[in-house]
N, C-alpha and C positions, 0 to 999 in steps of 0.2 A: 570918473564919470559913472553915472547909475548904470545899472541894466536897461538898456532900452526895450521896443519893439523890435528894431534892429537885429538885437543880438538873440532874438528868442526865433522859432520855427515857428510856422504858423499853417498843420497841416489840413489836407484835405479832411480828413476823420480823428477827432481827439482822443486821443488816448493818455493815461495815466503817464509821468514823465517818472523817469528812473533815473539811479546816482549811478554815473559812469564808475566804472570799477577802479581800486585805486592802484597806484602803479606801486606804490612804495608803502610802508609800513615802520610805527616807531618802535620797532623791535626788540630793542635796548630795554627804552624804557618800561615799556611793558613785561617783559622777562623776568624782572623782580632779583636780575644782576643788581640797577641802581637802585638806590631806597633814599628816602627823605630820611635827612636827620634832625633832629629837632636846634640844635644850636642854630643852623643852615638854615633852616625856616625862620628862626625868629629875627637873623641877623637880616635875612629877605625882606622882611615884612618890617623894616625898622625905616627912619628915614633916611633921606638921602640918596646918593647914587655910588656912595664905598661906604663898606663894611670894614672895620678892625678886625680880624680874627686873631686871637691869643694861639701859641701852640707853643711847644716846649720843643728845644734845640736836639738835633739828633748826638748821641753820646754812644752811637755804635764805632764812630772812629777812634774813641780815644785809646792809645796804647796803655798796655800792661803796665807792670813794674816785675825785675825777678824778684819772688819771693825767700826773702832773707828770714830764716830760725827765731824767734823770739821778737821781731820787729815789725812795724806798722808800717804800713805804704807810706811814702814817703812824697807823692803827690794825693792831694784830696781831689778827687773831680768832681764836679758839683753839674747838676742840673740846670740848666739857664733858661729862661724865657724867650719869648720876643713876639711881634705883633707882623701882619701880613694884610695889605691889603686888599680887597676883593673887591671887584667892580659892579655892579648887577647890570645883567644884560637885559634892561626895559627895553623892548619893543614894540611896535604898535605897527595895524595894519590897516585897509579901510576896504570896506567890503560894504556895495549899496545895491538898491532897485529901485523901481519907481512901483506907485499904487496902481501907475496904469498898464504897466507889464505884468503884473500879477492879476491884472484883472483881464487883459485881454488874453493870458495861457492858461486864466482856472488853475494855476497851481501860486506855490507859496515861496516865490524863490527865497523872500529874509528868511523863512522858516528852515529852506535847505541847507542856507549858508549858513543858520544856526544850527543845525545837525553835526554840521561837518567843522565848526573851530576846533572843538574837543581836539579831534585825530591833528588836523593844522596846526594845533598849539604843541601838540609831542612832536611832531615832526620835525616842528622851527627849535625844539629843545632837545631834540634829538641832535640835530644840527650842529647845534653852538656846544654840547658838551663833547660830541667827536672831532670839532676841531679845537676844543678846549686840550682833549686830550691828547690827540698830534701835537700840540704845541707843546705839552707839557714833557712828553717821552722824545718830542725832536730838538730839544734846545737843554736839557740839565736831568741832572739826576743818574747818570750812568757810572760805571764804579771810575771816580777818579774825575769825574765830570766839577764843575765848577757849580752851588747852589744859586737859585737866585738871592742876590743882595733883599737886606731885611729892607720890610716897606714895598718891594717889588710885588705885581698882580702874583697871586696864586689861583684866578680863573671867575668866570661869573657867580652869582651868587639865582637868577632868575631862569 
């Protein structure tokens, strides 16, 4: 439902309206810890709702061989591929006013709500990649830990 009259004050003396201060911050993201990479982006911006991602098989497990005087390893290990797939996390939100609440407060509220997606839109992506990353450090990947199966999410792409 829009902004109504309802939902706005309507004081004795009008004064200039101000952005409530914010409680939280996408601190992460802004830090310049995350970084856009370009593969990520394009796979993003590609159709659909999964991405393939390519990545090559981890090969820090593979055992030795003793090394025997004049002889060649006697296993080859070879580098392997495989594909992952990535979900993107489109969301969407709705955010409204009316012309007549902006006209009876003298102020702009689509203009304020437009102010402030910017920050909204880090902080819903702030969101989804700290529990991208719980999920990822609370379920696999520890020494001896089991990988996810190929094909299996490897996290949002949006």
């Amino acid at each position: 439902m829009p902004t109504t009259i309802s939902n706005l004050w309507i004081p004795d003396i009008w004064l200039a309206t101000m952005r409530e201060k914010q409680a939280t911050f996408p601190s992460l993201l802004n830090s310049g810890v995350v970084v856009d990479h370009p593969k990520a982006a394009e796979l993003a911006s590609g159709p659909g709702e999964v991405a393939m991602i390519p990545f090559f098989r981890d090969i820090t497990d593979q055992d030795d061989e003793i090394q025997v005087e004049n002889a060649e390893p006697q296993v080859d290990n070879i580098i392997t591929a495989g594909q992952m797939k990535a979900t993107a996390c489109n969301r969407v939100t709705k955010n409204s006013s009316t012309a007549f609440a902006a006209q009876l407060s003298g102020e702009d509220p689509v203009g304020e709500m437009i102010a402030q997606m910017v920050q909204r839109r880090l902080k819903q992506r702030q969101k989804t990649l700290l529990a991208t990353i719980r999920g990822a450090f609370g379920s696999a990947g520890a020494a001896g830990g089991a990988a996810p199966p190929e094909g299996r999410a490897g996290g949002c792409l949006r």
